[in-house]
N, C-alpha and C positions, 0 to 999 in steps of 0.2 A: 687402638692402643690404650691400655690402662696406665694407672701411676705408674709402676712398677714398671712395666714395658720402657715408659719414658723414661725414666729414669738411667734403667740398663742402655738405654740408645743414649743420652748422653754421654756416660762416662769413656768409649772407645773414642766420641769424638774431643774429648774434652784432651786425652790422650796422643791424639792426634796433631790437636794445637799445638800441646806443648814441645811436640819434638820438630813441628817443623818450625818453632816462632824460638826455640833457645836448643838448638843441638847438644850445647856443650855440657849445660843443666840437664838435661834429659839423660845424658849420658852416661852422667855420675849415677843419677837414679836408674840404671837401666833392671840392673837386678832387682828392685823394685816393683817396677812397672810391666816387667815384659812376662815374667813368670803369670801375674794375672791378665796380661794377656792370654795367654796361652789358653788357662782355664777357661778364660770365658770365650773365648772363640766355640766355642764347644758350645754354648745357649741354643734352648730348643729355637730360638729366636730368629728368624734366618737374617731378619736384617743386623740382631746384635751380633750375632754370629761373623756374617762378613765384615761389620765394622771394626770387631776387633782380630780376625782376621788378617785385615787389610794392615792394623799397629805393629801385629806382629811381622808379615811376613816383610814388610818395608823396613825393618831395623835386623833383623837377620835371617839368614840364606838357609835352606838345607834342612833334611830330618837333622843332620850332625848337633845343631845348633840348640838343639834343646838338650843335649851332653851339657852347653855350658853355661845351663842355668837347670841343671837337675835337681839340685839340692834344693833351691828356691821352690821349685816346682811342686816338689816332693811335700816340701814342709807346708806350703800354701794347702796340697790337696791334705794332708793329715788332717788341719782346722776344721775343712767343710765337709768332710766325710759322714762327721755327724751332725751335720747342719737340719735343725729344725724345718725346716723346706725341703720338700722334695725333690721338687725344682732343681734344689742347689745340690745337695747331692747327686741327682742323676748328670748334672752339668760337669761335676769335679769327677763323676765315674768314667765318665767319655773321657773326659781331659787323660785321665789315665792309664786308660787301656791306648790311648793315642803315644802316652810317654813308654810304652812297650813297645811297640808297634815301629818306633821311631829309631829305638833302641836295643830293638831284637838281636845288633849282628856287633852290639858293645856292652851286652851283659857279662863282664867279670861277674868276680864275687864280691866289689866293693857297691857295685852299681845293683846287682842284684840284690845284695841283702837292703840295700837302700830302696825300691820299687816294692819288694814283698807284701812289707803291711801293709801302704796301702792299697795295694792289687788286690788281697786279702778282702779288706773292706770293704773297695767297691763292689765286690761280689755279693757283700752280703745283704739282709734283707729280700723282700717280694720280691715276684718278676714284671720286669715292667718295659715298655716300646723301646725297644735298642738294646737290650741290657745283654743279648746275643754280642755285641762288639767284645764287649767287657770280659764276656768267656772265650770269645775267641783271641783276645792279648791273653788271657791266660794260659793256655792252651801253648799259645806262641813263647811267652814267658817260658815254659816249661820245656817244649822244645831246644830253646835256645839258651839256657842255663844249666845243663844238667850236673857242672861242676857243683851249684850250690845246694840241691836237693839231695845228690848224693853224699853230699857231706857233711847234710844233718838229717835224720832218722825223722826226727821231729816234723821237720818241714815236708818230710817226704809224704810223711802219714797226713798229714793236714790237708794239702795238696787231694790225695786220692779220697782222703773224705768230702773234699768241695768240688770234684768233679763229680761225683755217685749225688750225694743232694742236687748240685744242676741238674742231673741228667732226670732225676725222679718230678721234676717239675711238669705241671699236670696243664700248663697255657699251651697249645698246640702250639700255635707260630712257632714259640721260644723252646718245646722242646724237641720241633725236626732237626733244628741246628743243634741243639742241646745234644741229641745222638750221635752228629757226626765229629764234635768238638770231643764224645768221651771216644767214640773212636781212635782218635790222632793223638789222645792223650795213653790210651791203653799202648799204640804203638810208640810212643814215646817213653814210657817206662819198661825200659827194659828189664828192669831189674827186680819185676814182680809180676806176675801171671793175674791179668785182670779176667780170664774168663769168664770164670765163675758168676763174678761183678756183672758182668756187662750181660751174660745171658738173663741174668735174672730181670734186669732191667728192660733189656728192648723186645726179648721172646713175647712176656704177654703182649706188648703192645703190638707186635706183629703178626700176633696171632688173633686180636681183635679187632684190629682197622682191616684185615682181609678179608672178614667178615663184610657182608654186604650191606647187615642190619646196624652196623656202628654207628655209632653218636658220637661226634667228638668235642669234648671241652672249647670250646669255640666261643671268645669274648666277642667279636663284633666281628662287622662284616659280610658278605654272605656265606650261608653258610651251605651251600650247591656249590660256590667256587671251593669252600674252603675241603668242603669233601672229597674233592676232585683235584685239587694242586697239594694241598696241606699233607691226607692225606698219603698221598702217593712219594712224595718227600720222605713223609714221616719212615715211612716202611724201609724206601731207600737207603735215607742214610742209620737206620736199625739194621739193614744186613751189611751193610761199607762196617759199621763200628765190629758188628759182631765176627767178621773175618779180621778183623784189624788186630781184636782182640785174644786172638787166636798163636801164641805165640810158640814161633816154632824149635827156638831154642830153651822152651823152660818144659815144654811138653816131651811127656816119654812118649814111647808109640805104642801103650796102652792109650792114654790121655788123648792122642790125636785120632785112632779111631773112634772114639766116643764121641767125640767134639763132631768130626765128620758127619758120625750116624745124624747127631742129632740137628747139624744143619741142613742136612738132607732133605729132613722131612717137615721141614721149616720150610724151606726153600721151594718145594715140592709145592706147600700151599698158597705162600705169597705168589708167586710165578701164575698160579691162575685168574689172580686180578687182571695180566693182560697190558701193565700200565708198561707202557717205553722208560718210566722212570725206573722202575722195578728192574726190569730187566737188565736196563743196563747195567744197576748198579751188582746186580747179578752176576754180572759175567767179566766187568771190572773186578772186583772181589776175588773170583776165582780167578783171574788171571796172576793179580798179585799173589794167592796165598800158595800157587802153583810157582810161579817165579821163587820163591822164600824157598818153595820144598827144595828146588833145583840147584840154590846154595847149599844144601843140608847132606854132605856123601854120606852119615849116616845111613838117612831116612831112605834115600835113593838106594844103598846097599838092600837095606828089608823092607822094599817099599811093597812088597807082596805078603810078609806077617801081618796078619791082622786084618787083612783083605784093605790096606788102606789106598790098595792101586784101584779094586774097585769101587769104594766109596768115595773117591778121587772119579773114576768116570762115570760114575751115578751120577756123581752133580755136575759134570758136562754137556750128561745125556737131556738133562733138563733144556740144555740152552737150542736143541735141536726139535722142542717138540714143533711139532707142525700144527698145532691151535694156535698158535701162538704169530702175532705180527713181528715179524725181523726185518727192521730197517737195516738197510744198505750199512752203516755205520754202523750198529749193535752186531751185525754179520760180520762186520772186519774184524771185532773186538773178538768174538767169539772163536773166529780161524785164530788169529791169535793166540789167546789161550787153549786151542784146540794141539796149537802148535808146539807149544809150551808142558803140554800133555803125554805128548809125541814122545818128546824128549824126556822126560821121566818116565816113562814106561820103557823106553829103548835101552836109557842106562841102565836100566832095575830090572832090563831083562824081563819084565812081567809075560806074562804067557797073554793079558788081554791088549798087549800092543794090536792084535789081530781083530781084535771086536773094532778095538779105534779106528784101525786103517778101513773098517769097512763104514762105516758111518762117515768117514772125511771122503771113501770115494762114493757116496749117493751124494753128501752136500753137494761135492764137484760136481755133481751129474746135473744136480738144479739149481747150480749160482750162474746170476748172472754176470756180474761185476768181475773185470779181469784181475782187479787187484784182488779183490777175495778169493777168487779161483789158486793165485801165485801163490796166497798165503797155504792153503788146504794141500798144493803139492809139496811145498816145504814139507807140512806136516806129515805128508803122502812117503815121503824121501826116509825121513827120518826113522819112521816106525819099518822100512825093508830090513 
């Protein structure tokens, strides 16, 4: 342990003393003392960490409890935000995405514009070990306030510029999470069409890591694991964002046949890496964005202009190639969606309800699983 180290290890205990040797003094101080609690529980430190931890959680109870030293919080992390140590910034960024986190299901608009800046800030600068926490209180922020982005323009547009900069970040680790965080945030805005956005963004990378000759930006580590987990992550959560982003009440049904075509043959290539990540995230993806079509009577009224019934079982047909290893579980997923298939094509009347029902009864023919079988005659049922 260095000075520094020592030091920081004193001060929770020093804190400690004083509230167990003068309660009533400590008490008056609490706003005070317990808001830098908070923060520094958050030290990469494990031992400053649970010692100030330990201050905090022994003088108050509950995520609730940081509502009632927000403002202390708030204003403590605005100080260190731009603190000359990195250290100290990265420690008051955690702190912060923590007071999201804590606070996600008490975001007013008083509490929200009060978290913004610094949420803002902690974001900003390099990427660096953890700074994924940070994007994903964002992300949650954004989920859980959309009273206050919608009701300013400003913040709306700042917002979508600080998820596109995360997401273009070139440290693999930080940007497989980085892809599924712009994901949930493209599905969180409703009130603007991220496609465009987000294909530009995750298509090349999708179209390079399937690649068998890639190299990936890889700071440390091995990098045999990191081609083989990182990797295959990475691809995943690029097809989860890029369906997510796919929004089905701002798209005409020009818009969505295009979108279709072109993850078709996206899909088409990732799908032959073969990874169980891949796949899943594959046929997850198309379950949800078939579920979405199934709220839409529109689309289900013309769901055969545009041939959007067939590019709809094109990329089904994907989930049935026989190269391909289908775990017991990725095969439920896929009856599932298969199922969900069924049912869009029977409302919409399409003429290829008939291709589907033959392809659900060869699955039937070679599944083993009874619950996978139950699912496939559902779908069996629906398309008569």
């Amino acid at each position: 342990m260095n000075d520094d180290d020592a030091i920081s290890a004193c001060r929770p205990v020093t804190l400690t003393y004083m509230y167990l040797s003068s309660n009533d003094r400590f008490a008056a101080l609490a706003k005070e003392f317990l808001p830098f609690a908070f923060i520094a529980k958050h030290d990469s430190s494990k031992h400053v960490e649970e010692l100030f931890a330990s201050s905090w959680h022994d003088n108050v109870g509950g995520s609730r409890a940081v509502l009632l030293y927000l403002q202390e919080i708030i204003s403590l992390a605005t100080q260190h935000l731009n603190a000359a140590q990195w250290e100290i910034k990265q420690t008051t960024s955690r702190a912060v995405a923590d007071v999201v986190l804590s606070c996600r299901h008490e975001l007013n608009q008083a509490n929200a514009a009060l978290i913004w800046p610094v949420l803002r800030d902690a974001l900003g600068g390099k990427t660096w070990d953890g700074k994924e926490i940070v994007l994903n209180a964002f992300v949650t922020f954004v989920q859980n306030a959309p009273h206050f982005w919608k009701d300013d323009a400003s913040v709306a547009t700042d917002m979508q510029k600080l998820i596109i900069r995360e997401s273009k970040r070139r440290n693999a680790a930080y940007r497989r999470r980085a892809f599924l965080e712009l994901g949930q945030f493209a599905d969180a805005r409703d009130d603007v069409d991220m496609y465009s956005e987000v294909f530009e963004i995750v298509v090349p990378v999708i179209e390079d890591l399937s690649s068998n000759d890639t190299e990936m930006d890889v700071d440390s580590g091995s990098r045999d694991h990191l081609l083989g987990t990182t990797r295959d992550a990475t691809i995943a959560n690029a097809i989860t964002a890029l369906f997510l982003a796919i929004n089905v009440n701002k798209s005409s049904r020009l818009d969505l046949n295009a979108r279709l075509s072109a993850v078709l043959q996206i899909l088409t290539k990732a799908s032959l890496t073969g990874s169980k990540t891949t796949l899943r995230a594959i046929t997850e993806s198309e379950k949800l964005l078939l579920d979405r079509l199934l709220r839409e009577p529109a689309i289900i009224e013309n769901i055969s202009s545009n041939q959007v019934d067939r590019l709809l079982l094109d990329l089904l047909l994907i989930l049935y190639d026989s190269r391909m290893e289908w775990t017991e579980q990725i095969r439920q997923l896929r009856a599932d969606a298969t199922l969900s298939l069924g049912k869009l094509l029977s409302k919409g009347a399409s003429p290829l309800a008939t291709v589907l029902k033959e392809t659900v009864a060869e699955a039937h023919a070679d599944e083993r699983s009874t619950t996978v079988r139950n699912t496939l005659d559902s779908a069996s049922r629906c398309l008569e």
